[in-house]
Each structure stands twice: as C-alpha cells, then as structure tokens.
N, C-alpha and C positions, 0 to 999 in steps of 0.2 A: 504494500500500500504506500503511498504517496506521503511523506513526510508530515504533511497538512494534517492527514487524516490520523495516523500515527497521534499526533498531540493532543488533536482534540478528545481521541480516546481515553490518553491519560491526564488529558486535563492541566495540559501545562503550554506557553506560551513560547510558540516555535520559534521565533527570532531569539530568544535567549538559552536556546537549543545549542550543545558544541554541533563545530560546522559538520560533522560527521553524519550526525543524526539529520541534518539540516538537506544535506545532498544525496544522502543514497534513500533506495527504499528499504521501509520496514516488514518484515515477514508475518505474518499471523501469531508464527512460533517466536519470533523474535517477540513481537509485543505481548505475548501470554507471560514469555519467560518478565520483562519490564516491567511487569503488574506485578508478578511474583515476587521476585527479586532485582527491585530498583535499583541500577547502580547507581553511584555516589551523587553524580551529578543529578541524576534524577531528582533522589530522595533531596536534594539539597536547595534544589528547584521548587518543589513541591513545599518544603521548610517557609523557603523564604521570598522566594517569586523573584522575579515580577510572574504576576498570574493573569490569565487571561478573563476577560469579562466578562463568562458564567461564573467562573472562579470570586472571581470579587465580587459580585450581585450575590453568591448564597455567602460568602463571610459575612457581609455588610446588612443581611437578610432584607434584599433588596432586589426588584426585577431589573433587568438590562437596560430596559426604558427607562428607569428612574436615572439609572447612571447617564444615558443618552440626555436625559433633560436636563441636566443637574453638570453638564460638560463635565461629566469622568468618566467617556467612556473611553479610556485609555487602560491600558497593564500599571495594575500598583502593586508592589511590595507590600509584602505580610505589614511590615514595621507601618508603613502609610496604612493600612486597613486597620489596623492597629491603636494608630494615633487618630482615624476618623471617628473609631467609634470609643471612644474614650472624653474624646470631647465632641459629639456628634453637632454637627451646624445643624438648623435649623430645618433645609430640605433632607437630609438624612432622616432626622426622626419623623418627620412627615411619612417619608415614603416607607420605614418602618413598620408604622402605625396602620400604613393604608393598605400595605403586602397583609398584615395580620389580620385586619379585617377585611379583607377580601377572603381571607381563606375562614374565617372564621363564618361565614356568610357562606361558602361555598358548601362547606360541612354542613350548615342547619340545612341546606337546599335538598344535600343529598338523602336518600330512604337510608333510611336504617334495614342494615342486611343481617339476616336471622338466619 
C-alpha cells in the first residue's frame, strides 16, 4: 500500500515519517507487524506527534470541523494539545460542550437494544 494509506492506518502524520517509510511501499504484513511491534520511531511519533487531525480532534474531544473553524486545522504536538487543553480558549470549550451534546442527544434518539 501507498505510504499515504500506511499512516492513516496507524494514525500518524506522514510528513514527519523517516524518508524511508515516506518513499517505499508498505506491505499488509509489514503494517500488521507496525501495529504489533512499533519501532522506535513509531512509538515515538505516536508519544509525541506532530499528529495528524483525527488525531488531534479525538485528544482535544473535538470534531475536525471545529478544528477547520477555529484555524487549527494543522499537525500539533502532544505538548500543544497538551497546553490547549489545560488552558482551553474559549472556542475549544465551546466545541467541547457541543461534541458532548451532540452525542448525548444522539444516544436518547437511539432505541434501546434488549
């Protein structure tokens, strides 16, 4: 598979990929084995980002469009996701609050399964 798709798999942000990873393709067994057993770079990546921006919408509990509104939809580091929600600005707890109840609204909509 295609580098691209590789990432997305494991959830990490391919420009901050060594160039290795960046130019050849991935194997099936290759990426089974990376979930497995991350090498170093990996797990280090995944640590501390930059992360890509599903990655930073579920740390921040927050959907991609909030980040898209709010002009963050860029890769931030664990440490920036870190310091956002620590001292969260204004649109952060907004969109927060509005992820929450939305899913809390979603849930009363749904039946209850017996």
């Amino acid at each position: 598979m295609k580098p691209a798709t590789a990432a997305k798999k494991l959830g990490i942000y391919l420009p901050a990929t060594p160039e290795e990873f960046q130019s050849g393709a991935v194997t099936h067994a290759e990426l089974k084995q990376m979930l497995e057993n991350p090498p170093e770079w990996l797990a280090e990546l995944r640590r501390t980002g930059p992360h890509p921006r599903p990655v930073v919408a579920q740390k921040l509990g927050i959907t991609i469009a909030a980040l898209k509104r709010n002009d963050m939809d860029r890769p931030l580091t664990t440490a920036e996701i870190k310091d956002l929600l620590a001292d969260q600005p204004a649109w952060l707890r907004t969109a927060r609050t509005q992820l929450a109840e939305g899913r809390e609204q979603a849930s009363a909509d749904s039946p209850d399964e017996e």
